[in-house]
TORVEX-972113 format. One record per residue: x, y, z of N, C-alpha, C, O in turn. Coordinates in steps of 0.05 Angstrom, whole numbers, padded with zeros to 5 digits, always signed. Each point is the difference from the previous one (the first is absolute). Layout:
N
XYZXYZXYZXYZ;...
***
This chain:
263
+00158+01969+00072+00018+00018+00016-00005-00003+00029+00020-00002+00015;-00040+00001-00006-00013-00007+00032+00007-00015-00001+00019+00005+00015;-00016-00030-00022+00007-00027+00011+00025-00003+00010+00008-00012+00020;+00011+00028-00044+00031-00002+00009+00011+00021+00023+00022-00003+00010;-00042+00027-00002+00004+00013+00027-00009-00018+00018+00016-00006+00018;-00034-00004-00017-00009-00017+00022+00021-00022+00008+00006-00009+00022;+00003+00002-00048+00029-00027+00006+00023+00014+00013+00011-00008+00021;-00007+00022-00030+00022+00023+00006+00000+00011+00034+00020-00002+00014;-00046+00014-00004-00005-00003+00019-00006-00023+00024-00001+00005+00024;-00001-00029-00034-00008-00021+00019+00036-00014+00003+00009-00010+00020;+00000+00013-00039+00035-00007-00004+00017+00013+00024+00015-00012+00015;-00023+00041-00015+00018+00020+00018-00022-00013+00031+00015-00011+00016;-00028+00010-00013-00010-00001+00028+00008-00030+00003-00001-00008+00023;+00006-00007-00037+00010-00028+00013+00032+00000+00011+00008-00008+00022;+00007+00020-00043+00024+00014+00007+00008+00013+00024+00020-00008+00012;-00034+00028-00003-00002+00018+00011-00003-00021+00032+00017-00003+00017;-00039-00008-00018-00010-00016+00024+00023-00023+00007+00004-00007+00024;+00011-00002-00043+00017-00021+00004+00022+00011+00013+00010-00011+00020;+00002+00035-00031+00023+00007+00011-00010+00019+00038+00017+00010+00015;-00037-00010-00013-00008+00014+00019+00002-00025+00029-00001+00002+00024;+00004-00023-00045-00012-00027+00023+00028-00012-00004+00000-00022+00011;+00014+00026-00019+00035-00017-00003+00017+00018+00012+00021-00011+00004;-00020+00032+00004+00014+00020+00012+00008-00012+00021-00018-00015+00009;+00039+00016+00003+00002-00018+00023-00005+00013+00031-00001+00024-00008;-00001-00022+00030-00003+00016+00024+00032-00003+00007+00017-00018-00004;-00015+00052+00021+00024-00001+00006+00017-00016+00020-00019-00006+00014;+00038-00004-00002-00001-00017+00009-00001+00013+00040-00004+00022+00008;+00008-00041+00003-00008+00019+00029+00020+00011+00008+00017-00013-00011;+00001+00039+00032+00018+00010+00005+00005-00026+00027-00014-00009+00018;+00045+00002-00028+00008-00019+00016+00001+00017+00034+00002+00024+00004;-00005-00048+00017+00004+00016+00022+00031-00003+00000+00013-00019-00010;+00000+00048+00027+00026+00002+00012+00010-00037+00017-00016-00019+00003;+00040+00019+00005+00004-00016+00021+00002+00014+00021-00007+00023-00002;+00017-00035+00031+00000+00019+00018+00035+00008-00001+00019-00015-00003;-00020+00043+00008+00029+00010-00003-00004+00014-00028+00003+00025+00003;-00008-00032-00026+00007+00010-00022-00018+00023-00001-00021-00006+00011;+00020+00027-00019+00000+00026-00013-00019-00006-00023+00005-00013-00021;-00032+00028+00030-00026-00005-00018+00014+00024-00027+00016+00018-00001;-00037-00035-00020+00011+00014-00027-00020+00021+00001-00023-00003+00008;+00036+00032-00018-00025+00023-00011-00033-00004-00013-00001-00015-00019;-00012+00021+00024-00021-00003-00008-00009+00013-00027+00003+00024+00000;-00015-00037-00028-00002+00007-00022-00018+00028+00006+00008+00020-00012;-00025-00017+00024-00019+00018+00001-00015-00007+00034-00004-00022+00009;-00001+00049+00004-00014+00011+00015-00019-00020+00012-00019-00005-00015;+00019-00002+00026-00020-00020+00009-00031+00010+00011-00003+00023+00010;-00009-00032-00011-00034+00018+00011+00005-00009+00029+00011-00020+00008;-00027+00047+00008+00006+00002+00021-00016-00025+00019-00025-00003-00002;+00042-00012+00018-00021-00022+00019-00024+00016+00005-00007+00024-00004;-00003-00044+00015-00029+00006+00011+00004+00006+00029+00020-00006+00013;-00041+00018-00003-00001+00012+00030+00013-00023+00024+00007-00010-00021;-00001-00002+00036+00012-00016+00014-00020+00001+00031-00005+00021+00011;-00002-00039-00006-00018+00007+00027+00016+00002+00013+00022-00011-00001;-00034+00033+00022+00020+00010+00020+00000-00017+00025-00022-00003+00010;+00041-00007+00002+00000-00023+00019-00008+00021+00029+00001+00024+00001;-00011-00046+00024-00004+00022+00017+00025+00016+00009+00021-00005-00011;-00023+00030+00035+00025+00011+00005+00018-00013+00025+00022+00004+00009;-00042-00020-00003+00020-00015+00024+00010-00019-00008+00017-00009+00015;-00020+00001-00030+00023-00027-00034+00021+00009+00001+00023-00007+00007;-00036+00034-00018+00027+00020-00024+00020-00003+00020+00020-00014-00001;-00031+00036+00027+00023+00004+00019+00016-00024+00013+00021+00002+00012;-00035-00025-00014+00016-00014+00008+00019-00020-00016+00014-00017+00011;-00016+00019-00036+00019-00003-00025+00018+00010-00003+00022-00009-00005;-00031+00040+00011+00026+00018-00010+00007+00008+00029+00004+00024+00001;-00003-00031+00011+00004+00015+00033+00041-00011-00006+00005-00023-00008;+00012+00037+00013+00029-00005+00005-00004-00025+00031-00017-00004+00017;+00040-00005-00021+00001-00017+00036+00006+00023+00012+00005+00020-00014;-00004-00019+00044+00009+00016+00021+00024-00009-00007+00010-00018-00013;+00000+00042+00032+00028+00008+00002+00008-00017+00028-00018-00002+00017;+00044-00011-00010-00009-00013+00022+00011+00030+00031+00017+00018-00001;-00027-00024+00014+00003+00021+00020+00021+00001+00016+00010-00021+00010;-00002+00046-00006+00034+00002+00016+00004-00014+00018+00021-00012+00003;-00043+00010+00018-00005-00017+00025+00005-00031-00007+00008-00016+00016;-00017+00008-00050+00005-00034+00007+00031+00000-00011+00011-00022-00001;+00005+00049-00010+00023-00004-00004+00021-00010+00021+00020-00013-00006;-00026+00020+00028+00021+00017+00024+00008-00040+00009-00013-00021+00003;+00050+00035-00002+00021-00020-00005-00012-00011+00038-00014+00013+00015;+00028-00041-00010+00000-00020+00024+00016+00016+00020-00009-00001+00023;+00036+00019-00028+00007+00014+00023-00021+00022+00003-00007+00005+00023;+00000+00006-00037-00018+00025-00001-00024-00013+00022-00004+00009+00023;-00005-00024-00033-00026-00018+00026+00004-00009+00025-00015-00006+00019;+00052+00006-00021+00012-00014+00023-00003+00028+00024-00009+00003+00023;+00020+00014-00045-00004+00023+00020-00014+00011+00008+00003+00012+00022;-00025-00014-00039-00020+00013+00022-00019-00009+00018-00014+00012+00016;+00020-00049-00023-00003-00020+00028+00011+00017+00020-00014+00013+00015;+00041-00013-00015+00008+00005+00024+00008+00030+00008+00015+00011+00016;-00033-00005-00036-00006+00035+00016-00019+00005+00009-00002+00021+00012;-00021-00040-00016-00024-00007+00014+00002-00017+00024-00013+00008+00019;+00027-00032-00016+00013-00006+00024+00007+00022+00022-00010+00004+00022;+00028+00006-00032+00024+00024+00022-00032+00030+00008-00003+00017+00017;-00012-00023-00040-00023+00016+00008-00017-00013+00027-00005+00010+00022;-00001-00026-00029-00021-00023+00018+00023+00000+00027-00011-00004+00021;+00035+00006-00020+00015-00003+00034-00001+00025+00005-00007+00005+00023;+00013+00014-00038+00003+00034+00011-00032+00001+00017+00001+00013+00021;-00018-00020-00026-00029+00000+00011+00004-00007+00031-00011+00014+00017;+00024-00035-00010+00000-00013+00028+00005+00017+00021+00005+00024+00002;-00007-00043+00015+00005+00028+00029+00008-00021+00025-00005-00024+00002;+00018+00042+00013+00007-00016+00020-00015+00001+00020-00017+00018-00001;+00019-00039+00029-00013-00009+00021+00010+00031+00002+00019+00013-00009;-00049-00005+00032-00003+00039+00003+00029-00003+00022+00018+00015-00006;-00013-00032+00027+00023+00008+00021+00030+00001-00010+00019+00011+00010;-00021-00028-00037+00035+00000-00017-00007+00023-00014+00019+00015-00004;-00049-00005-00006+00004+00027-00015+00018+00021+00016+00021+00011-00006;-00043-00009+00033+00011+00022+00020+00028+00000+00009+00011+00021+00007;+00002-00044-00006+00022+00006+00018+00023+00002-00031+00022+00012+00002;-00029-00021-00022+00012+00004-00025+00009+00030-00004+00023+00008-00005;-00049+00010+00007-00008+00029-00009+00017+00010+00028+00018+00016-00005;-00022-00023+00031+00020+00005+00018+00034+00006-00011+00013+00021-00002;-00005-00049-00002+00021-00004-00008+00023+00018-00021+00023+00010+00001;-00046-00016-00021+00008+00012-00034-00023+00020-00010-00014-00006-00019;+00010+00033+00034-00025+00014-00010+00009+00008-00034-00016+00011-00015;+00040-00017+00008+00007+00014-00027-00005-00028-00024+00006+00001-00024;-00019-00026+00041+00003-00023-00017-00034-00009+00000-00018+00009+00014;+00018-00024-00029-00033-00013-00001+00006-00029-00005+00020-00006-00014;-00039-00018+00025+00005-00029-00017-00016+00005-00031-00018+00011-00012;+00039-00026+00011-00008-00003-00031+00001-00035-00009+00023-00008-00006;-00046-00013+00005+00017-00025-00012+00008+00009-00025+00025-00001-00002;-00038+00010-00021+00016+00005-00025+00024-00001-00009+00008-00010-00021;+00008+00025+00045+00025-00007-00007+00020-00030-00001+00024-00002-00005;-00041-00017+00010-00002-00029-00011-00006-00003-00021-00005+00022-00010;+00003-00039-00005-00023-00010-00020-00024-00026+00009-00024-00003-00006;+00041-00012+00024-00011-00017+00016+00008-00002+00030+00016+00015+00009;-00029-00036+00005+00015-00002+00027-00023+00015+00019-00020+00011-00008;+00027-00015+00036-00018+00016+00022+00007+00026-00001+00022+00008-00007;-00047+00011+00014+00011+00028+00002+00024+00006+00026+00021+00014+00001;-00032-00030+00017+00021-00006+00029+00010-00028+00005-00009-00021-00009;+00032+00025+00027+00009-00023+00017+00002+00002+00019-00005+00021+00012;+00013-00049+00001+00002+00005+00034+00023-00020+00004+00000-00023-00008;+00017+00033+00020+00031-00023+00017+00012+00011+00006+00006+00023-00009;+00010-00040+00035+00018+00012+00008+00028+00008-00014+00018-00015-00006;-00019+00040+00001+00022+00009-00031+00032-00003+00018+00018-00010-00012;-00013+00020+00041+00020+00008+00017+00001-00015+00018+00017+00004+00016;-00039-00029-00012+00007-00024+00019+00002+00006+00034+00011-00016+00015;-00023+00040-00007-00009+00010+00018-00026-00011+00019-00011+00008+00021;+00008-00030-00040-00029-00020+00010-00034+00020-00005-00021-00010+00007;+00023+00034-00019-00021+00012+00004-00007+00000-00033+00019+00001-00016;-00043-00002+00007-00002-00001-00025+00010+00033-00013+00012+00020+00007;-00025-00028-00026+00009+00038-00015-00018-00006-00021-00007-00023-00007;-00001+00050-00004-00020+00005-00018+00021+00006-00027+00021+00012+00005;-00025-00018-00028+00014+00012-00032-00019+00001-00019-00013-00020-00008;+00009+00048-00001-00017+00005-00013+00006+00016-00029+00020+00014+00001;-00029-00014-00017+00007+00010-00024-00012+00029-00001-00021+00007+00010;+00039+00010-00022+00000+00027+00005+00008+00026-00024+00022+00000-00012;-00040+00020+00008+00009+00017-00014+00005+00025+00008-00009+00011+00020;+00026-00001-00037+00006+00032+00022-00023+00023-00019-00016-00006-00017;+00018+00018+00022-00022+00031-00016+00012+00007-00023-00005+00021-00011;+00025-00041-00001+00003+00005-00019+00005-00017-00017+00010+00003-00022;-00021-00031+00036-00016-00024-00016+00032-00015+00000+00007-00009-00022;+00009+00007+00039+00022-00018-00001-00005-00021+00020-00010+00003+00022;+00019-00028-00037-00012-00021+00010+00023-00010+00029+00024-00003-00006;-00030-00002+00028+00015-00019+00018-00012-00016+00023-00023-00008+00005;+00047+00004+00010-00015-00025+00023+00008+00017+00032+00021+00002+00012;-00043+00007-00008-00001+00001+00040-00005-00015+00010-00016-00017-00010;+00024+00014+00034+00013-00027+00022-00005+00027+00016+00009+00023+00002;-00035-00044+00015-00003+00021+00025-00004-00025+00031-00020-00012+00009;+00050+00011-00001+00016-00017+00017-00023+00005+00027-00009+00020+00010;+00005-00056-00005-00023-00012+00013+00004+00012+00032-00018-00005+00017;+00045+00021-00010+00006+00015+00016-00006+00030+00005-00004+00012+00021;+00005-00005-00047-00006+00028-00005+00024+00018-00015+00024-00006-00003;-00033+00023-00003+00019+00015-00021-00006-00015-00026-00007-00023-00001;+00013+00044-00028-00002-00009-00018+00023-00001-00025+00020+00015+00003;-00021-00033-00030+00027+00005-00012-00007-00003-00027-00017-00017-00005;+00027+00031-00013-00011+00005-00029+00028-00006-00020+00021+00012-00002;-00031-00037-00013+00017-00004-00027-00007+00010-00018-00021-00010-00006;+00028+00032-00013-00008+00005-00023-00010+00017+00008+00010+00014+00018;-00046-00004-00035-00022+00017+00006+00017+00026+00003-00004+00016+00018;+00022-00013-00037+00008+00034-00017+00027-00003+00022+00019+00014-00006;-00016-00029+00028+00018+00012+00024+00028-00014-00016+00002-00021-00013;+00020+00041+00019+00025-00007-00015+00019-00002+00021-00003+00004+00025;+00030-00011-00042+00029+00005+00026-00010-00031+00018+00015-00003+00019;-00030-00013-00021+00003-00022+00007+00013-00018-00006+00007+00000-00023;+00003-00023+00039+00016-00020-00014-00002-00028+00007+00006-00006+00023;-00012-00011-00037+00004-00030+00006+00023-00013-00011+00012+00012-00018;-00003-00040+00027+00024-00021-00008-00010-00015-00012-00017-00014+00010;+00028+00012-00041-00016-00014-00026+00027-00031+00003+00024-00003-00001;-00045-00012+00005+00024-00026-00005-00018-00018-00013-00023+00005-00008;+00041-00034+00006-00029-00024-00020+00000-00013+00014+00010+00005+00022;-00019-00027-00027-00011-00031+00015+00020-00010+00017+00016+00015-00011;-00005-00025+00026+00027-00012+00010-00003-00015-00024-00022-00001-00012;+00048-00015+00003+00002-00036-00007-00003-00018+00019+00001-00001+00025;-00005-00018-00048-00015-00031+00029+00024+00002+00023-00009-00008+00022;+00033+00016-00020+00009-00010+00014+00003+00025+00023+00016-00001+00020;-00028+00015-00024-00011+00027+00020+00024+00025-00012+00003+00018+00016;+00008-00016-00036+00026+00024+00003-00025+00009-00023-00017-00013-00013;+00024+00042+00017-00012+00027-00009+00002-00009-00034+00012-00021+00002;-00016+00024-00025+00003+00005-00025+00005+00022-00008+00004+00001-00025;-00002+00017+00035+00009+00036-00001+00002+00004+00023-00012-00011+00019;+00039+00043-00019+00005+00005+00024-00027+00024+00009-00019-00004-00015;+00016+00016+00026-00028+00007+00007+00013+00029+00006+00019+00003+00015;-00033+00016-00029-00001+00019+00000-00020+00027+00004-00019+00001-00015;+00021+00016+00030-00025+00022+00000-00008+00011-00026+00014-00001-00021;-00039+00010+00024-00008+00002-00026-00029+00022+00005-00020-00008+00012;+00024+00030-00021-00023+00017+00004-00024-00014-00006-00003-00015-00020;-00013+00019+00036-00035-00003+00008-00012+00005-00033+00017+00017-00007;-00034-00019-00014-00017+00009-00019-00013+00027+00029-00003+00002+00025;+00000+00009-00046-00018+00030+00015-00035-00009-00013-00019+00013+00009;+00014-00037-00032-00021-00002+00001+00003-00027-00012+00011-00010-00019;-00032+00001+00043-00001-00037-00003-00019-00006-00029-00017-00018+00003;+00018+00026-00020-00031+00001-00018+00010-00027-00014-00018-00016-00004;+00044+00009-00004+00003-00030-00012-00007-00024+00012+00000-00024-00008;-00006+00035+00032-00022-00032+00012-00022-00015-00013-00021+00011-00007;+00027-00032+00004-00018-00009-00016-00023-00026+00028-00024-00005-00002;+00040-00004+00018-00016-00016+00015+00019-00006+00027+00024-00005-00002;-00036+00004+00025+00016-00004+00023-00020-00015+00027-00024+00000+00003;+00049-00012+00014-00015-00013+00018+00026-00011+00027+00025+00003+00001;-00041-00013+00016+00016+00007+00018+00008-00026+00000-00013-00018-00009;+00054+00013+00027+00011-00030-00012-00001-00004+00033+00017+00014+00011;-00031-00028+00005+00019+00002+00030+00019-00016+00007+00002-00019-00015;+00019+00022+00041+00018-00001+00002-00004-00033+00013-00021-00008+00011;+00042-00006-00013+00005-00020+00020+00032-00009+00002+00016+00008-00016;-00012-00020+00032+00034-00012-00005-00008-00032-00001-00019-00013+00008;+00054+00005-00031+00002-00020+00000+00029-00004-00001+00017+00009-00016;-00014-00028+00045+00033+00007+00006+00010+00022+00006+00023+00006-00006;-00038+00009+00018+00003+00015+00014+00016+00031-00024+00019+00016+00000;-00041-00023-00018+00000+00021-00028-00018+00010-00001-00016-00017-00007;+00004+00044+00010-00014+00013-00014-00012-00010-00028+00015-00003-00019;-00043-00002+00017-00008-00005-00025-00029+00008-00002-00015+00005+00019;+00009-00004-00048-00024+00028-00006-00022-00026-00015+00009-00017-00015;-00033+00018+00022-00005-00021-00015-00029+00005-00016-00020+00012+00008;+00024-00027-00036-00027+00010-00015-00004-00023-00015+00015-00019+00001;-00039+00021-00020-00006-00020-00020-00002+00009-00031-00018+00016-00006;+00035-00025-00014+00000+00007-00028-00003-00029-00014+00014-00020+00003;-00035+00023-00018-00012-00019-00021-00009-00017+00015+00005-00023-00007;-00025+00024+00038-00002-00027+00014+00019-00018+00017-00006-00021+00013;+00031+00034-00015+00027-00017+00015+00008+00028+00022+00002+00024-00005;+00000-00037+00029+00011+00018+00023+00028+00001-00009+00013-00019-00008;-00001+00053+00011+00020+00009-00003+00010+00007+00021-00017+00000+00018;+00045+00010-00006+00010+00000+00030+00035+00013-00013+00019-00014-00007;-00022+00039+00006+00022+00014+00000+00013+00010+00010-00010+00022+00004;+00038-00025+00011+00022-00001+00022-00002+00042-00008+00001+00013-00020;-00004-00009+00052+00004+00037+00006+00018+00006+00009-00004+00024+00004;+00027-00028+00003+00012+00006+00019+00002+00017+00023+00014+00019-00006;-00022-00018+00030+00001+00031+00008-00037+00008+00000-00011+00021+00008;+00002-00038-00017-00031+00011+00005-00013-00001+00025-00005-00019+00013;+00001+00041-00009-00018+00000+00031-00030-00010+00005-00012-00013+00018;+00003+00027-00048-00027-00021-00006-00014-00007-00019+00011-00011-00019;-00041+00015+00023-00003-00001-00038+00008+00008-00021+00013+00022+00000;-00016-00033-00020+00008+00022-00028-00027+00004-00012-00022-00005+00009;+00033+00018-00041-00019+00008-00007+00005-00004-00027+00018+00015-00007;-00028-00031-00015-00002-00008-00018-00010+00024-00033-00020+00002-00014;+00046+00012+00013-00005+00021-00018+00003-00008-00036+00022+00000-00012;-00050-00006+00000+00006-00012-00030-00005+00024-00018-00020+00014-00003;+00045-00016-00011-00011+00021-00027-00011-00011-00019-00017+00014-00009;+00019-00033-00001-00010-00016-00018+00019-00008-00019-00007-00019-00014;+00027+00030+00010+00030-00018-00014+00020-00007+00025+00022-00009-00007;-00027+00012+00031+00029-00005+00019-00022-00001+00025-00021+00013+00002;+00030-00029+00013-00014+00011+00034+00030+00000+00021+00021-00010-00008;-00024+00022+00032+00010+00004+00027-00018+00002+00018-00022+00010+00000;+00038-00025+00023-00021+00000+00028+00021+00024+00014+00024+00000+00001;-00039+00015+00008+00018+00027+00022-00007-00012+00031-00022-00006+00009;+00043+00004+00001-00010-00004+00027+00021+00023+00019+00018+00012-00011;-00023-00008+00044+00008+00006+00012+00027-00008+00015-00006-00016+00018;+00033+00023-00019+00021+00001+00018+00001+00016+00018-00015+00018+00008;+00044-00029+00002+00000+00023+00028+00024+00028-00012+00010+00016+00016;-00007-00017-00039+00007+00019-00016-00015+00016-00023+00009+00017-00015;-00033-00027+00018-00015+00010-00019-00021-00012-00013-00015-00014+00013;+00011+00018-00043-00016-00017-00017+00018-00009-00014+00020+00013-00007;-00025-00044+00000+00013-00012-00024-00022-00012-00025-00023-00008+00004;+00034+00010-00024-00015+00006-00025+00014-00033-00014+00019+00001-00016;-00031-00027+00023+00016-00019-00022-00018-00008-00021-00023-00009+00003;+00037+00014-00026-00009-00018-00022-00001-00011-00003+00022-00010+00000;-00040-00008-00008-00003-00047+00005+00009-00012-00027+00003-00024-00003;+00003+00048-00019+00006-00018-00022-00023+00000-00028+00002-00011-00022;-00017+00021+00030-00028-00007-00018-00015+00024-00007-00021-00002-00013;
***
């Protein structure tokens, strides 16, 4: 009877061991691709292990967002343009005149101040004979007390005369260029004074000479001498640019004339 428990027993443990060792292992959980949607997990996974903690000046600079870029490096090319040249018109408002044009200025116009500003470029002053009287004359750029921009002409004789700078009810004769062949291109007409010169953009003085016994105003644009017929000019002009159009204003024996060159 022992013998056949003992067979009996050594039978089941060979059994037993074989099927323990043929069992197959499960096979490995395929990895996802990238994009596809990992499959549920059969069971709970055991929790990782502790993770060393990297230093904190890593971390933060891993996870740090980029900056934001700053309003200042936004700001558009006119936006820069402008405040070039509000820094400009700042840097001329600073200047000052020779102390004896201050004094006889403040004489003149106690209700006005120079101002270059009211340029954008150009001299704060000029000097020529504007009325051909042989004596020079001072023109200086000018604001009234209530910041309106114009031009005083304080005549190399004495007495003084104000374009613009708030003063109204004035009037100049607006005409254009002659044509080459000297006739007017418009008939020429009066035309109220601006009460404030502030659309100046750059000015200078054109002086006078004849040719053929013509009045002519003479300057330089792009490097080439220019020489524009006045008719009626007694003396220098004065080269007024806005920056889309210019006119030279010069002196008659009727007044101011105001021509437009075309440009």
């Amino acid at each position: 009877m022992q013998p056949i428990v003992a067979l009996l027993l050594t039978s089941f443990a060979l059994a037993a061991s074989t099927l323990c060792a043929c069992k197959p292992a499960p096979p490995p959980e395929p990895r996802p691709s990238v994009g596809a949607p990992r499959p549920p997990a059969a069971a709970p996974a055991e929790p990782p292990a502790a993770a060393v903690a990297e230093p904190q000046d890593e971390a933060d600079a891993r996870c740090k967002c980029p900056a934001e870029p700053s309003v200042a490096a936004e700001v558009t090319v006119d936006a820069a343009a402008d405040e070039t040249v509000d820094a400009e018109r700042g840097a001329r408002a600073q200047r000052e005149l020779p102390k004896a044009l201050a004094a006889r200025l403040r004489a003149a116009l106690p209700e006005h101040r120079a101002a270059c500003d009211v340029a954008r470029s150009g001299p704060c002053t000029l000097h020529g004979d504007l009325d051909g009287d042989g004596v020079l004359d001072d023109v200086v750029l000018v604001r009234s007390r209530a910041g309106a921009g114009g031009i005083a002409i304080l005549w190399g004789k004495g007495a003084a005369e104000l374009l613009g700078g708030g003063r109204r009810g004035q009037c100049w004769t607006r005409t254009e260029v002659p044509d080459v062949d000297g006739s007017p291109g418009a008939t020429p007409c009066a035309t109220e004074i601006d009460a404030d010169l502030g659309w100046l953009a750059r000015w200078e003085l054109r002086p006078r000479k004849l040719r053929n016994d013509v009045p002519v105003l003479v300057g330089r644009i792009g490097g080439r001498t220019v020489e524009s017929p006045a008719k009626g000019a007694l003396g220098d002009g004065l080269l007024l640019d806005g920056g889309d159009a210019a006119a030279v204003l010069y002196r008659t024996a009727d007044g101011w004339t105001l021509m437009h060159l075309g440009f």
